[in-house]
C-alpha positions in Angstrom: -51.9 -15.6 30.4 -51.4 -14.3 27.1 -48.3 -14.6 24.6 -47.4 -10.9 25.4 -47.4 -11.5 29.0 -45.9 -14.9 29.1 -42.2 -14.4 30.6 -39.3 -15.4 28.5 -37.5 -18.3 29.4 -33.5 -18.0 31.0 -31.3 -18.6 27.8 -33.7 -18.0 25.1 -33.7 -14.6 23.2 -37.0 -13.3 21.3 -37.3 -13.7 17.5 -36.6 -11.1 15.8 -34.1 -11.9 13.2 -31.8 -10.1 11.1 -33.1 -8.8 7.9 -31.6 -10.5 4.6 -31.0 -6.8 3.4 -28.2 -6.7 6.9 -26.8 -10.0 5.8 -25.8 -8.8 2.5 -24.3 -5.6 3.5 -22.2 -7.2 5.8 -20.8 -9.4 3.5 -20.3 -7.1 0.9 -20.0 -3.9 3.1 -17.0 -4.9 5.8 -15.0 -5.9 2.6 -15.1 -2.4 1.1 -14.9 -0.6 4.2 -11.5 -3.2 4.8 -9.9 -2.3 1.1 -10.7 1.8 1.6 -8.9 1.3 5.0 -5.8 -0.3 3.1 -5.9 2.3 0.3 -6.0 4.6 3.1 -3.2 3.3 5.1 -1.1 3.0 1.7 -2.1 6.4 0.7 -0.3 7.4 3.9 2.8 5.4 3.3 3.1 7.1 0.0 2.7 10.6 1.2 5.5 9.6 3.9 7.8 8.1 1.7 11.3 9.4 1.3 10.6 9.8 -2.2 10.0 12.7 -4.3 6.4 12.1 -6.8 9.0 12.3 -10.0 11.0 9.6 -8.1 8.4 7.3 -8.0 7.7 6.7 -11.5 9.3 2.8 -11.2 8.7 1.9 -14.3 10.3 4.7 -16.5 7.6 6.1 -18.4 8.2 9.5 -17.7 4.9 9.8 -15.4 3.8 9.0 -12.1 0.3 7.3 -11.5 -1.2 6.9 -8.5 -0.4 2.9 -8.9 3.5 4.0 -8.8 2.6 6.0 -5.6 1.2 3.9 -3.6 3.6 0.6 -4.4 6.0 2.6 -2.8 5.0 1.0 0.3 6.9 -2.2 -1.2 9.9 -0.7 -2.6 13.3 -0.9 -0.1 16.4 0.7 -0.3 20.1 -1.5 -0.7 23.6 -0.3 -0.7 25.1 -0.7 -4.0 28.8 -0.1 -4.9 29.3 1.2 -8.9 33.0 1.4 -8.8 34.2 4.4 -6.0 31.0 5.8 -6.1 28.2 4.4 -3.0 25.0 4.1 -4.5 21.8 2.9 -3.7 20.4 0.2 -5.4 15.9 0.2 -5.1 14.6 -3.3 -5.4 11.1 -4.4 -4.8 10.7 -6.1 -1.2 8.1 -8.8 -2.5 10.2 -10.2 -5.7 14.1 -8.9 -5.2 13.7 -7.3 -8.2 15.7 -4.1 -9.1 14.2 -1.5 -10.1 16.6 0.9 -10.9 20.5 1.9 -9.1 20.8 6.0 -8.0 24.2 7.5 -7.9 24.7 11.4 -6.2 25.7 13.7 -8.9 29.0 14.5 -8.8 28.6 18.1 -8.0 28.2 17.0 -4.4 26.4 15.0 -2.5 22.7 15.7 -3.4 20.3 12.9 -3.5 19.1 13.5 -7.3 18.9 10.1 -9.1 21.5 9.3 -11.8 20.5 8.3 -15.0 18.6 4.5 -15.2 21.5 1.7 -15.3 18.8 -1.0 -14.6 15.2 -1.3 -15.7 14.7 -4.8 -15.1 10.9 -5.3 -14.3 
C-alpha cells in the first residue's frame, strides 16, 4: 500500500495545519470585531437615551462629541431636593461623581435643564 491509500488511524486527524497568516487574524481580528460590537451596542444606548444631543454635553463646553454621546451609557439619574423645588441630580454610575443638578423651569413643568449649579468633574 501506498501513503495515499493507507487508512487513517481512529483518533488521529491529517496534517494540515493552520496557516500563520489565520493565527494572526485571530488574535488581532476577534479583538476588533469585539470593540466595533461594543461601540455598536453603546452607539445604541446613546441613540436610546432619554437625553436630548444638547443635553449630553457633560462637560460644559457648549458642544457635544461623540465621546459625550456614547458615556451616556454610564450616566444615572438621582433625586435631588434644591429647596421646594424636586430636581434631578446626574452623577456618573462608575465614580459618584455629579455632573450637573437639573431643575424644571418655573413656567411649568418641562424637562429643560436649569442653569449648571455643579460642574464637578
Amino acid at each position: 500500500m501506498t501513503d495515499a491509500q493507507q487508512p487513517i488511524a481512529a483518533g488521529s486527524a491529517p496534517a494540515t495545519g493552520i496557516r500563520p497568516f489565520w493565527i494572526v487574524a485571530l488574535i488581532f481580528g476577534m479583538p476588533l470585531v469585539l470593540g466595533v460590537f461594543h461601540l455598536f451596542f453603546l452607539g445604541i444606548v446613546a441613540v436610546r437615551s432619554d437625553y436630548a444631543w444638547a443635553e449630553m454635553d457633560w462637560n460644559g463646553d457648549g458642544r457635544t462629541t461623540v465621546r459625550e454621546a456614547l458615556a451616556t451609557a454610564d450616566v444615572i439619574e438621582r433625586p435631588y431636593a434644591a429647596g421646594r423645588q424636586d430636581c434631578v441630580e446626574l452623577l456618573w454610575a462608575r465614580t459618584g461623581k455629579r455632573i450637573r443638578i437639573e431643575c424644571p423651569t418655573t413656567g411649568g413643568t418641562a424637562a429643560q435643564p436649569s442653569a449648571l449649579v455643579d460642574r464637578a468633574r
